[in-house]
N, C-alpha and C positions, 0 to 999 in steps of 0.2 A: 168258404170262398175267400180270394186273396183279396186285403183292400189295397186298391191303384196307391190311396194317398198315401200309406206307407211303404210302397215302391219306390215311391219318386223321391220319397225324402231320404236324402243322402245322408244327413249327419246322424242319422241313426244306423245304418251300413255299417258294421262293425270293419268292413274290409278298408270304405272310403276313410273313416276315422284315423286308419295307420298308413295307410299309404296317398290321401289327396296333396300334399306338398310335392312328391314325386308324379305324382298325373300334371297337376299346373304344372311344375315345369316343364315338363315334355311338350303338353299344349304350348308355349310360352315359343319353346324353341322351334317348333314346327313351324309356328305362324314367322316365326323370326327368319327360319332358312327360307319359305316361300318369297316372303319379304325381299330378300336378300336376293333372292336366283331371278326374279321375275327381271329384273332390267337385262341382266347380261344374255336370258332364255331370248327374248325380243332382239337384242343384238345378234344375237348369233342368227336366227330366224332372218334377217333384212341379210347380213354379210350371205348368209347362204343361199337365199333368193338371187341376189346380185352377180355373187359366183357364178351361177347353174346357166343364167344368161346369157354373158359375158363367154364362159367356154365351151364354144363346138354348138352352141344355138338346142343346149339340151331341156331345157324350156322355152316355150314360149313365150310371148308378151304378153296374151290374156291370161296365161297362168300368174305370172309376174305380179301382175294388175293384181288378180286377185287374192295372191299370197301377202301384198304388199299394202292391200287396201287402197287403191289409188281411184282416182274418178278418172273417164273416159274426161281430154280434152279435144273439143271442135278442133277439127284439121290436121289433128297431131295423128299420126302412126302408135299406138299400143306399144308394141316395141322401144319408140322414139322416147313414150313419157316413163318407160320403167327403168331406162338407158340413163334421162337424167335427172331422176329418182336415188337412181345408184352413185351416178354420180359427185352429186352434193351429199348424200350420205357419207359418203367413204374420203369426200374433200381433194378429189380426184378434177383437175384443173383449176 
């Protein structure tokens, strides 16, 4: 029968012994490119909700809303609050 505790232990792995400085770095740089993409993935995600609005009405405002994460405001049009969402986004006025 296989013992679990000599699975788990890695510094006996004859493979992990010659190659973990090339696994961390790869872990190292994955978390580094996620790191790096996540702010401009969000921008792009908000400029392209705004876009799809804005031209020819190919979404709608409750999609808007909820692509954009916004709260319903009392009196306001759905529409109205994704309109100047984008607005000050984009620094548009």
């Amino acid at each position: 029968m296989l013992n679990p505790k000599k699975l788990l232990d890695l510094n006996s792995y004859e493979w992990w012994r010659n190659h973990r400085r090339f696994v961390t770095l790869g872990i190292f740089l994955a978390l580094f490119a996620a790191y790096i993409r996540t702010p401009s993935a969000n921008d792009f995600k908000v400029r392209d909700t705004c876009g799809r609005l804005q031209s020819s009405y190919q979404i709608t405002g409750e999609e808007a809303m909820k692509r954009l994460k916004l709260e319903l405001v009392k009196d306001l049009d759905r529409r109205v609050i994704s309109n100047n969402y984008c607005e000050r986004y984009l620094g548009i006025k």
